[in-house]
matplotlib code that plots the C-alpha trace (Angstrom):
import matplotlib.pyplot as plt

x = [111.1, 109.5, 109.7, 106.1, 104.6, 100.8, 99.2, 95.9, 92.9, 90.0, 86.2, 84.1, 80.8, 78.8, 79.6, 81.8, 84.2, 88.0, 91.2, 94.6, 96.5, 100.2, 102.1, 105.4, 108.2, 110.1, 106.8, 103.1, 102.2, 99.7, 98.6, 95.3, 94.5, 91.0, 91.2, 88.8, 87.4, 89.2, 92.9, 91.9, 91.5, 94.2, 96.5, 94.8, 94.8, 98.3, 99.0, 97.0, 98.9, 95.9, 96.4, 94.3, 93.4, 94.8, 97.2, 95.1, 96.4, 98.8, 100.4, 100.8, 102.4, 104.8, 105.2, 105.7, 108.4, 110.4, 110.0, 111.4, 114.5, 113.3, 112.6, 111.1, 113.5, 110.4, 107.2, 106.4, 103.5, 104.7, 101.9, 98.8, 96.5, 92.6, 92.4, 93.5, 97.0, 99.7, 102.6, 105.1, 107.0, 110.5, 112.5, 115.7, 115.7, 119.1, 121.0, 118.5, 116.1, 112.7, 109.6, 106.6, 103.2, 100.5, 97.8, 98.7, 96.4, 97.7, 101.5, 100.8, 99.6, 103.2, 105.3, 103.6, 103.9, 108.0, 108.9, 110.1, 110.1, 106.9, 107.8, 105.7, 106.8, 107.6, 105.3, 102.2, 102.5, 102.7, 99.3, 97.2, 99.5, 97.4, 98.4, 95.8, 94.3, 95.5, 92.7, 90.0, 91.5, 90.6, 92.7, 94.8, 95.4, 98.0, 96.6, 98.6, 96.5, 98.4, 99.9, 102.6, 101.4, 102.7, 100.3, 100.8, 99.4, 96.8, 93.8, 94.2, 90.3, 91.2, 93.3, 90.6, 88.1, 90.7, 91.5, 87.4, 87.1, 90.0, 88.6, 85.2, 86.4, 88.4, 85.7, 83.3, 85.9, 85.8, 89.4, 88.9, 91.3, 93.7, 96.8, 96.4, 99.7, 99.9, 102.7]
y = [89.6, 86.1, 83.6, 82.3, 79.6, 79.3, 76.9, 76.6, 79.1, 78.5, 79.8, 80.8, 78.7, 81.8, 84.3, 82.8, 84.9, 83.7, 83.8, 83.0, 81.0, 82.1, 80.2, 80.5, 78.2, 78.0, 77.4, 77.4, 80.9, 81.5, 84.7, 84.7, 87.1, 88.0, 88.1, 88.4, 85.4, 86.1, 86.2, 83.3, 81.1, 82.9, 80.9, 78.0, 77.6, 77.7, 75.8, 72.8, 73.2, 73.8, 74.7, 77.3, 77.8, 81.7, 83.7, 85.3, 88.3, 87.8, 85.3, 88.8, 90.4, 87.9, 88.1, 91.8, 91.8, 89.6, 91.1, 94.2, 92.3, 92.2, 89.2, 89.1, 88.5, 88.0, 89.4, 90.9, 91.1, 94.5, 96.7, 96.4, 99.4, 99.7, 95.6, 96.6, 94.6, 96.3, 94.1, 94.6, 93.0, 93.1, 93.0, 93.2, 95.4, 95.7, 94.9, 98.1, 97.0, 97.5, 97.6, 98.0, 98.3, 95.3, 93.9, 90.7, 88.7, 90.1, 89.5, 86.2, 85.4, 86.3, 84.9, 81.3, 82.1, 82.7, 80.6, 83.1, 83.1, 85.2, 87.1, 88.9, 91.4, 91.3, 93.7, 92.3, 88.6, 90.7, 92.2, 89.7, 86.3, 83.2, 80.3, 77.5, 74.8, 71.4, 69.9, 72.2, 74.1, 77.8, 80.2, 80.1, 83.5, 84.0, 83.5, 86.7, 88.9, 92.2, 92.9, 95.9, 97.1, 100.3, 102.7, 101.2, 98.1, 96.1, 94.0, 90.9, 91.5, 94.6, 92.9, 90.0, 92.9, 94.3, 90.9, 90.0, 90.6, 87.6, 85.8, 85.9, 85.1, 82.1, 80.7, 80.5, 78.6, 74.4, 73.2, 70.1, 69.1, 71.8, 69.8, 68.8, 70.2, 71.4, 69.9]
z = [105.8, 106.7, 103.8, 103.1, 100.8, 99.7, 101.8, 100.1, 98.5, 100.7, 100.0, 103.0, 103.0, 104.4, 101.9, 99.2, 99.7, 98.9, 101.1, 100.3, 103.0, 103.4, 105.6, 107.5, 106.0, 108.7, 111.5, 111.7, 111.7, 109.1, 107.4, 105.6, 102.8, 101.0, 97.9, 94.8, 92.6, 89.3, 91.2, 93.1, 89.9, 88.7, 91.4, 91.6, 87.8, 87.9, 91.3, 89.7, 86.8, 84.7, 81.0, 79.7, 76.3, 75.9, 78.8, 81.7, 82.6, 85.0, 82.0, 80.4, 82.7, 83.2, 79.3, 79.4, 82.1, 80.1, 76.7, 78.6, 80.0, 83.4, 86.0, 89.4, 92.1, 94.5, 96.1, 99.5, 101.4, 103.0, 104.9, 106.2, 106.9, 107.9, 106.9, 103.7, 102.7, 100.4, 98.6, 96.1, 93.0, 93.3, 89.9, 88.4, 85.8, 84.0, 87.2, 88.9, 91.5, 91.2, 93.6, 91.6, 94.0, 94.2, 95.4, 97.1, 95.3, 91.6, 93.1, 94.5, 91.2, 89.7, 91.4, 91.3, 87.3, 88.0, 91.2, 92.5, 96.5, 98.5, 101.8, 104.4, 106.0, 110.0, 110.9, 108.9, 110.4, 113.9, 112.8, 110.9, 111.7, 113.4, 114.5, 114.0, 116.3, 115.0, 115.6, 115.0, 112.3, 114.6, 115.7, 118.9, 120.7, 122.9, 126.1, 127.7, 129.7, 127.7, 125.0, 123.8, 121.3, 119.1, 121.3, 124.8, 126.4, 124.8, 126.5, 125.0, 124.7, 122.7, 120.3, 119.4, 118.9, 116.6, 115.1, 114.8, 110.7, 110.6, 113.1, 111.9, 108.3, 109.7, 111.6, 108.7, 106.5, 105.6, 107.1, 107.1, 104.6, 105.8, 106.2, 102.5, 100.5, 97.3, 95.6]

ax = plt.figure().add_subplot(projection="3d")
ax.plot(x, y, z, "-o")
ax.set_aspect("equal")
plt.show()
């Protein structure tokens, strides 16, 4: 498990779609996840420390988890299959652990209501990790000619082909503010 912190909630100017920027605490390895309009103000409402008139529903949840004498320990960004990510809610339950199964988006959205600390999984950052251009804000692949892979050697060619709905997505974002922090 890789400690991660939102970096920023970025909307694609092509096709307005949104992605959630995780990023590495520890170094620059980013992982970007899609996710849809309603979770994405759902983070950045609370992010910007907007108040809202009545609780969204991730407020709820939070409000339900406690009412039942449980907290969230933390979240995990834990699989990705067919470009499709997978996370989980982690809470203590009575002194019991529990993993409850997420969208990353609807997690994500917890745990910046509790604080509580986001993780990726190894595996996923392998998959769907980027490191970023400085400069340019675009993605860097590794300029190896092969990579191992789970089935066998990997064209680097391959793997960009394989990689092309991220780096599509990436290349039609606005970074140019992307070193701005959130507080």
């Amino acid at each position: 498990m890789i400690e991660m912190t939102i970096d920023s909630i970025r909307v694609s100017l092509m096709n307005y779609q949104r992605v959630v920027i995780l990023k590495e605490k520890e170094s620059d390895r980013y992982l970007p996840i899609w996710i849809g309009p309603a979770e994405a103000d759902a983070i950045a409402v609370k992010l910007q420390g907007v108040a809202v008139p009545r609780p969204l529903t991730h407020d709820l949840l939070n409000s339900v988890i406690g009412i039942l004498g449980a907290v969230v320990n933390f979240i995990i960004v834990n699989d990705l299959k067919n470009d499709t990510f997978f996370a989980k809610v982690v809470l203590d339950a009575g002194g019991k652990m529990v993993e409850v199964d997420s969208r990353p988006s609807d997690a994500l959205a917890l745990a910046v209501r509790t604080n509580v600390p986001i993780f990726a999984d190894e595996s996923v950052l392998d998959k769907a990790g980027i490191m970023l251009d400085g400069e340019t804000g675009k993605p860097i692949f590794d300029e190896k000619d092969e990579i191992e892979g789970k089935h066998g050697k990997v064209s680097d060619e391959d793997m960009k082909k394989k990689m092309s709905a991220f780096y599509d997505f990436i290349n039609t974002l606005d970074l140019d503010d992307f070193d701005k922090r959130k507080s």
